[in-house]
ROVEXNU-563661 format. One record per atom (N, C-alpha, C, CB): residue in one letter; z, y, x. Coordinates in pm, whole numbers, plus 50000, padded with zeros to 5 digits. Glycine has a CB too. Layout:
! residues N
AZYX/...
This chain:
! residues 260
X500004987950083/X500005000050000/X500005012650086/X501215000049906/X500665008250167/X500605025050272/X499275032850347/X501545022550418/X498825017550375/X497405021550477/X496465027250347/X496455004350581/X496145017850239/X495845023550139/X496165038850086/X496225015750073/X496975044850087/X497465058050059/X496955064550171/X498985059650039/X497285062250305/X496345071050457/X495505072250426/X496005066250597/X494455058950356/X492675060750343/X492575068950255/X491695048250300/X493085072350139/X492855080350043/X493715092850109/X493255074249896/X494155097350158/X494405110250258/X493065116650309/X495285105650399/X492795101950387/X491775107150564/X490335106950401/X491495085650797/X490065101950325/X489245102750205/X488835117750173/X490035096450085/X490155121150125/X490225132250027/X490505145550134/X491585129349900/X490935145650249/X490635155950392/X489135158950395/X491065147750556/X488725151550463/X487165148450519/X486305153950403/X486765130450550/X486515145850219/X485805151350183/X485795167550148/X485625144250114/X487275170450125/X487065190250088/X486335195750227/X489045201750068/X486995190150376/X486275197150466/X484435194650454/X486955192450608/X483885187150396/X482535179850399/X482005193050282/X482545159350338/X483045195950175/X482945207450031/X482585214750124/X484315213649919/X483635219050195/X483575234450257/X482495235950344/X484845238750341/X481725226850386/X481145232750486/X479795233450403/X481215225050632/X479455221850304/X478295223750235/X478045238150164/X478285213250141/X479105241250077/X479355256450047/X478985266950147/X480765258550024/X479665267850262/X479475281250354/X477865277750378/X480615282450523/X477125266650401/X475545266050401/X474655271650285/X475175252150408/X475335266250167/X474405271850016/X474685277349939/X473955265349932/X476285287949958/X476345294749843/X476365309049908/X477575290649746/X476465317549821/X476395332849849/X475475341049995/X478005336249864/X474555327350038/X473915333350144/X472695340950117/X473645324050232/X473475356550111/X472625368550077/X472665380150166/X472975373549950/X472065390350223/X472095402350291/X471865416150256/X471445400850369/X472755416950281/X472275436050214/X471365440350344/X474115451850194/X470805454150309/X469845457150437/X470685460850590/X468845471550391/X471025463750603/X471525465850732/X472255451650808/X472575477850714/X472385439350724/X472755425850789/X471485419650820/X473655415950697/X470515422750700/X469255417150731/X468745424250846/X468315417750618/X468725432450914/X468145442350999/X468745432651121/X468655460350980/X469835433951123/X470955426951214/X470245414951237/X472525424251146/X469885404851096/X470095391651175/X468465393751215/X470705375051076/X467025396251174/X465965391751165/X465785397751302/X465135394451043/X466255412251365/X466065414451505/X467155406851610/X466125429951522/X468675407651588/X468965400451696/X469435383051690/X469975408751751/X469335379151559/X469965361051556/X468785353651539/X471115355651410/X468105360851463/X467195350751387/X466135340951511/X466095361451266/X465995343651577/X464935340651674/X465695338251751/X463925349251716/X467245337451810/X467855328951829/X468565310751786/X468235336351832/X467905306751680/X467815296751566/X469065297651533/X467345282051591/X470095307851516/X471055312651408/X470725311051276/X471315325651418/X472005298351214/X471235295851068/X472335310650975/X471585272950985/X471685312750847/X471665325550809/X473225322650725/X470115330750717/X473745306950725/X475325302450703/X476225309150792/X475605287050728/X475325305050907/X476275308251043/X476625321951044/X475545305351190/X475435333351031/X475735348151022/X476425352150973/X475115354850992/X476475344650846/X477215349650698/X478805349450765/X476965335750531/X478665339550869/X480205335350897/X480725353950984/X480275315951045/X479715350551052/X479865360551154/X479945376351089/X478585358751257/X479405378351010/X479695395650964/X480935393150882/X478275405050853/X481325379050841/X482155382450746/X483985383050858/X481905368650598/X483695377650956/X484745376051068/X485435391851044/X483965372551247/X486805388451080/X487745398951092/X487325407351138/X488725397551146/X487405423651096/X487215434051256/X485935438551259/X487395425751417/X484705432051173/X483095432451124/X483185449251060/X482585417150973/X482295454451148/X481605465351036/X480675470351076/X482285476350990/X479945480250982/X478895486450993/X479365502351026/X478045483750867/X478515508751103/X479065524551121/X477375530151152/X480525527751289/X477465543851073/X476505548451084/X476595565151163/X476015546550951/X476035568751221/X476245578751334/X474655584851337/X476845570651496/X475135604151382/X474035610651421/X474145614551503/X473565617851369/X472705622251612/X472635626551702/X473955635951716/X471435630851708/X474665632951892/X475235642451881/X477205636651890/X474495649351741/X477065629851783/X478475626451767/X478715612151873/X478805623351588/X480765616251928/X480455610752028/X481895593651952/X480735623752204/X480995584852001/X481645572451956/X483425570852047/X480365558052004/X483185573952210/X484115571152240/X484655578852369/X484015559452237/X485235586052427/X485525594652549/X485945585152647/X486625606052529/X484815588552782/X485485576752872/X486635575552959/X484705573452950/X486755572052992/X488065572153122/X489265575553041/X487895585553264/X489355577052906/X490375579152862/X491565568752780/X489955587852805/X490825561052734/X491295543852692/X490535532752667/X491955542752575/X490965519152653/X490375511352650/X489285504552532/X491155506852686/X488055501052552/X486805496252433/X487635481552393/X484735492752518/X488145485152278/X488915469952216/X487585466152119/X490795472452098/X486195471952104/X485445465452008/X483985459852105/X485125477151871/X483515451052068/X482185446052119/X481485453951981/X481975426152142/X480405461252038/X479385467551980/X478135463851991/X479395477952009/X477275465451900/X475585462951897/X474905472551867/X475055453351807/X474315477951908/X473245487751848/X472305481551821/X472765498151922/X472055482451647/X471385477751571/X470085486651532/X472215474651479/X470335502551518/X468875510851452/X469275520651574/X468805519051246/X468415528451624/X468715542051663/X469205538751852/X470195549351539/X469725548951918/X470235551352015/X471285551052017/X469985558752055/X472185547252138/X473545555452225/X472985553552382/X475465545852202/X473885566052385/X473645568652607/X475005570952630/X472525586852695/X475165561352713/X476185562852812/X476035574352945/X476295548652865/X476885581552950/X477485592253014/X478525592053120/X477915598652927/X478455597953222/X479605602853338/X480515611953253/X478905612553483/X481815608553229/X482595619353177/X483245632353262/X483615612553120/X482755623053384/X483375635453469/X482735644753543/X484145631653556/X481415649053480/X480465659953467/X480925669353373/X479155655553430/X480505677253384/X481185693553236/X479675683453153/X480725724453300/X480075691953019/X479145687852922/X477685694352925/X479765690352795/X477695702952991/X476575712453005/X475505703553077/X476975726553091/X476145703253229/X475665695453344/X475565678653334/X476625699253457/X476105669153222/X476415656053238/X475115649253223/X477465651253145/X474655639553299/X473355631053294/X473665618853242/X472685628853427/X472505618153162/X473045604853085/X472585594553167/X472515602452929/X473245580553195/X473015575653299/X472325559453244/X474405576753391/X472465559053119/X471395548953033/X471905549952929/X471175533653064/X471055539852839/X470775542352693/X471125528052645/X469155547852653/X471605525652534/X471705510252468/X470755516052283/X474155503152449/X469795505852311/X468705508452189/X468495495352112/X467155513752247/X468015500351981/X468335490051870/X466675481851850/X468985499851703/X465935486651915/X464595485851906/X464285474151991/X463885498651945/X464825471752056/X464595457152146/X464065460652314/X463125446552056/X463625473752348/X463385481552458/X464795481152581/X463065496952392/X465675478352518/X466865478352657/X467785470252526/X467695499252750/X468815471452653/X470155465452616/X470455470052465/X471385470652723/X471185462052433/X471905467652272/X473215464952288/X471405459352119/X474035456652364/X475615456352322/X476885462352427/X475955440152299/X477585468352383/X478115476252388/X479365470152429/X477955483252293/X479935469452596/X481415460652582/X481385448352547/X482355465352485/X480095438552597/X480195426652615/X481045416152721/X479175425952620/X481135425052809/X481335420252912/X483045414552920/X480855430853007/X483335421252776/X484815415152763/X484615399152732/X485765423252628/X483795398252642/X483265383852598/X483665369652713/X481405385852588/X482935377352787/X483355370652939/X483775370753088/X482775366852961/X484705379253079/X485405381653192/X486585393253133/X484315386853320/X487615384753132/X489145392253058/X489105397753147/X490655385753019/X489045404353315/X489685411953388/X489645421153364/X489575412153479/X488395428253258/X488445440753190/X489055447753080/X487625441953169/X489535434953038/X490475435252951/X491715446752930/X490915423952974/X491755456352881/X492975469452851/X492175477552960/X495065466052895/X491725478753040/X491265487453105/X490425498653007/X490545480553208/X490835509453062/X489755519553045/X488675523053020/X489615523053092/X487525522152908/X486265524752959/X485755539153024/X485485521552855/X484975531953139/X483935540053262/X483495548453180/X482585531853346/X482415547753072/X481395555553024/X481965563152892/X480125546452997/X481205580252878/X481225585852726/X480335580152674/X481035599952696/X480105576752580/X479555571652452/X479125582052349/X480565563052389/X477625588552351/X477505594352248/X475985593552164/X477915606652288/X475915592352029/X474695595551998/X473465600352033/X474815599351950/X472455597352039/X471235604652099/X470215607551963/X470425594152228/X470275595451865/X469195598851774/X470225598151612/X467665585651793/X469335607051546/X469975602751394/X469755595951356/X469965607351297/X470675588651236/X470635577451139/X470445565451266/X469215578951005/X471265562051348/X472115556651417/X472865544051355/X472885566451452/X472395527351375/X473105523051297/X474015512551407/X472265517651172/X475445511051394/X476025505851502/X477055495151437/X476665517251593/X476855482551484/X477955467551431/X478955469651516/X477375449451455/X479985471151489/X481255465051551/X482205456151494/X481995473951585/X482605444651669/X483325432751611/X484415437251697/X482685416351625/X485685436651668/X486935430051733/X486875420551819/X487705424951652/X487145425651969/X486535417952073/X487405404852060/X486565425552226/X488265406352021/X489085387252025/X488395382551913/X491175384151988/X488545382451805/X488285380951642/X486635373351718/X488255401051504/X485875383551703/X484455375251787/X484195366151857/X483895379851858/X485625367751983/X485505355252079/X485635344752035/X486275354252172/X486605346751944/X487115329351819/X486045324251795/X487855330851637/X485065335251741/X484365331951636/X483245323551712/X483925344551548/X482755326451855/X482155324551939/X481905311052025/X482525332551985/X483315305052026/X483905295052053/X483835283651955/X485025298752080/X483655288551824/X484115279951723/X482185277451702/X485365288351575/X481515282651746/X480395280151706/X479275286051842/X480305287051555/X478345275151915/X478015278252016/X476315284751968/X478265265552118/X475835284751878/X474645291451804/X474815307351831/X474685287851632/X475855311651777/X475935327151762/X476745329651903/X476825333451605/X477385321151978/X477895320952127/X476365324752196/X478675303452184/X474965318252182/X474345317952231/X473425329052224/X474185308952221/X473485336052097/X472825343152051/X473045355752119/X472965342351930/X474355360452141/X475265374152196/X475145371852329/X476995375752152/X475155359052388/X474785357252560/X473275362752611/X474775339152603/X472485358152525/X470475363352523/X471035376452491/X468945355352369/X471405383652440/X471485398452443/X472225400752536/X471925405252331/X473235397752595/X474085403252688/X473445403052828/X475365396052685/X472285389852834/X471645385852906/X470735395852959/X471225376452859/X469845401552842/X469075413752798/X469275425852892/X469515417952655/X470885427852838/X471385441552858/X472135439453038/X472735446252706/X472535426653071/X472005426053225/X471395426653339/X471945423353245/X470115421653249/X468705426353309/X468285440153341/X467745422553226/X468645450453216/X468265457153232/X468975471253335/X467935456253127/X470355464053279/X471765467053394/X471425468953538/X472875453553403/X470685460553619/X470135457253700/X468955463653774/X470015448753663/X468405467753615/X467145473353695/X467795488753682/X465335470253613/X468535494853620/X469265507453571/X469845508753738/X470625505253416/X470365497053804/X471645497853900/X470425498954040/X473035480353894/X469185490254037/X468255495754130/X467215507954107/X467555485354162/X466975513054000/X466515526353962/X467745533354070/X466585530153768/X468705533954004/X469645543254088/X469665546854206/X470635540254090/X469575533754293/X469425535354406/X468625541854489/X469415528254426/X467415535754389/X466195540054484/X466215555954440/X464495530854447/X466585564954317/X466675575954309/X467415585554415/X467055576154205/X468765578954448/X469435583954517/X469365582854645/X470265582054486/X468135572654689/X467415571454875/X466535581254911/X466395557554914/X465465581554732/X464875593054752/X465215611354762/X464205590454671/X466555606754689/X467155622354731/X467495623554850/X468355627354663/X468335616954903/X468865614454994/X467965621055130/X469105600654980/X466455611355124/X465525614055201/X465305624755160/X464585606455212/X464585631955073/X464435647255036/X465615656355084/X464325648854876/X466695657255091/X467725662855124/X467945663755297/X468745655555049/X467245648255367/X467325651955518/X466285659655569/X467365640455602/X465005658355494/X463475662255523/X463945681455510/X461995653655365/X465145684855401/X465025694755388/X465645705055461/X465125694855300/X466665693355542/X467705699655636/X467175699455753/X469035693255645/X465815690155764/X465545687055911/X464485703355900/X464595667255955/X463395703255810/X462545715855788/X463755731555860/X462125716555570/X465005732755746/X465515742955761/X466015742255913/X466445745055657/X466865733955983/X466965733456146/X465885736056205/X467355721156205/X464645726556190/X463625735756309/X463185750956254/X461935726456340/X463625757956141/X462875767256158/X463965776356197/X461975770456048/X465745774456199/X466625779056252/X466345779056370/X467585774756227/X466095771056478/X466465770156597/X464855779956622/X466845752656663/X464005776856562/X462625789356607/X463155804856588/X461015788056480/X464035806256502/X463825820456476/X465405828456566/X463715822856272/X466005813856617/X467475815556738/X466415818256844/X468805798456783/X465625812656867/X464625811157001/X463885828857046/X463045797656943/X463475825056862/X462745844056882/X463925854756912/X461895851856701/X464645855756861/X466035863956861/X466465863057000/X467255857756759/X466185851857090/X466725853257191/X465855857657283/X467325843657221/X464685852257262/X463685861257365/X463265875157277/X462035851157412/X463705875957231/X463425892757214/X464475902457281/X463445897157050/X465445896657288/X467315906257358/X466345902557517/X469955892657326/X465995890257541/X465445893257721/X464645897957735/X465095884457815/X463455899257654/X462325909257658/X462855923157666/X461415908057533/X463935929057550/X464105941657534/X465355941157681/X464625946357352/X465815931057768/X466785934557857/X465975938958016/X467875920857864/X464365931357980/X463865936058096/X463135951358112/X462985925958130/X462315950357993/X461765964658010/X463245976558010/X460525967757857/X464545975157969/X465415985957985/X465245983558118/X466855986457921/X465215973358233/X465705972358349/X464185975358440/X466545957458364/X463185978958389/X462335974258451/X462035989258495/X461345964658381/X460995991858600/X460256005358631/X459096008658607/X460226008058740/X458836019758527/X457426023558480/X456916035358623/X457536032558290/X455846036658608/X455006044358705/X453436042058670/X455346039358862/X453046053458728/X451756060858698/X450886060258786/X451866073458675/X449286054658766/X448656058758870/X447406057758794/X448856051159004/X446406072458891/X445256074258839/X444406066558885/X444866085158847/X443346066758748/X442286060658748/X441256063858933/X441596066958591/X440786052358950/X439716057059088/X438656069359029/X438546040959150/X437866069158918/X437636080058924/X437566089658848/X437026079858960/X438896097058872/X439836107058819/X439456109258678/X439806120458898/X439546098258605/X438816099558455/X440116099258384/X437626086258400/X441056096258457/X442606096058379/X443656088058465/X442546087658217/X444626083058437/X445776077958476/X446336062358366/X446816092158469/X446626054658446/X447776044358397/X448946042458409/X447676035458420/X450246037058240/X450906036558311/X451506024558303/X451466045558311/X452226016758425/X452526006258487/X454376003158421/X452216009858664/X454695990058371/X455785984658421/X456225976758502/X456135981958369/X457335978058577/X457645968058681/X458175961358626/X458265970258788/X458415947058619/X460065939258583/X460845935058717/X459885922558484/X461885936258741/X462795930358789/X462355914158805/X463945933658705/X462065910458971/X462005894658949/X463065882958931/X461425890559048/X464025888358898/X464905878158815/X464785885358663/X466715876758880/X464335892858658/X464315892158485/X462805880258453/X463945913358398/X461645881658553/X460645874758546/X460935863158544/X459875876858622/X461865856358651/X462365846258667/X462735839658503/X463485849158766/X463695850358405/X464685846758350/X463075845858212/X466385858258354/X462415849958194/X461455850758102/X460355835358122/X460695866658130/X460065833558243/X459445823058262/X459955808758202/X459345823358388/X461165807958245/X462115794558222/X462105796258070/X463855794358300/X462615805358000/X462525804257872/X461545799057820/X462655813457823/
């Protein structure tokens, strides 16, 4: 009688969990527009089934935020990004905060269009050492009607773990936004070799034309030190049609003019 009663346990377990999962596959799987936007550009073509999504927007900490040019999501260096973000429609550029606002260069862009990176604070996903830290970058709008997902970076990780489809899905984007990380981190470089080089070419130009115009300055004080020192005199033409008149220099001033 007992084992009998277990089987009808491990029976009646298995089958509600067998309910539940058939349910989260075929019922209420519907999208308003901005999930559909979500899944058909970044899951769908990941073979994310549209159960699985459903799971995923509906996860703790899920929302939609809509933003215009201009407005700023988050100030950097000032506390820590507790949300993994996607840019779904529109722009954000990340910023040096510690430029004035006038002068600050935006130092890349996360776009919803499929052209660069889209997520925002992935990197918590996988590697806690960033974890409470500070974020590096300002965060602000670039275009209107701006549409931006945010998940609760733990809440997601669960969710992530519990299902390696949409694990896989946020890795190809993170993947994405590595790549392009990369080429952002050698752009840089090579920007800043080429300044760099422009900046010696410009110092090397301004030195030689310093040391030419130290050079003139200096032979002009020995030029003007010999003729003060030197002797003029007169003598007429052979035939008496007029007169010349002559400077002497001093032969150590000649001396001192030659070597120069």
């Amino acid at each position: 009688r007992a084992s009998a009663l277990w089987g009808m346990v491990f029976i009646s377990v298995n089958t509600y969990h067998l309910r539940k999962l058939y349910l989260e596959r075929v019922h209420d799987i519907s999208f308003d527009g901005d999930e559909m936007m979500l899944y058909t550009d970044h899951f769908q073509e990941c073979d994310v089934e549209p159960w699985q999504f459903k799971k995923l927007i509906r996860s703790g900490g899920c929302r939609f935020r809509r933003y215009d040019k201009g407005d700023v999501i988050i100030e950097g260096g000032s506390k820590p990004l507790k949300d993994v973000m996607m840019v779904v429609r529109g722009e954000v550029g990340a910023e040096d905060p510690r430029y004035d606002s006038r002068t600050r260069p935006l130092l890349y862009s996360y776009r919803g269009d499929g052209k660069n990176g889209c997520v925002i604070g992935g990197t918590a996903l996988v590697d806690s050492s960033v974890k409470g830290k500070n974020y590096p970058h300002r965060l602000v709008v670039t275009e209107n009607d701006t549409l931006v997902v945010k998940w609760d970076a733990d809440k997601l990780k669960d969710v992530m773990e519990s299902d390696k489809d949409i694990e896989s899905a946020f890795l190809q984007s993170m993947y994405v936004e590595l790549i392009q990380g990369l080429r952002r981190q050698r752009s840089d470089e090579e920007r800043k070799k080429d300044r760099r080089s422009k900046l010696q070419r410009r110092a090397a130009k301004r030195t030689t034309a310093q040391i030419m115009s130290d050079s003139l300055h200096e032979f002009e004080s020995i030029a003007k030190h010999a003729i003060h020192n030197g002797r003029t005199y007169e003598e007429r033409n052979p035939d008496g049609s007029g007169s010349q008149v002559y400077l002497e220099l001093k032969s150590s001033d000649k001396k001192m003019e030659r070597v120069f």
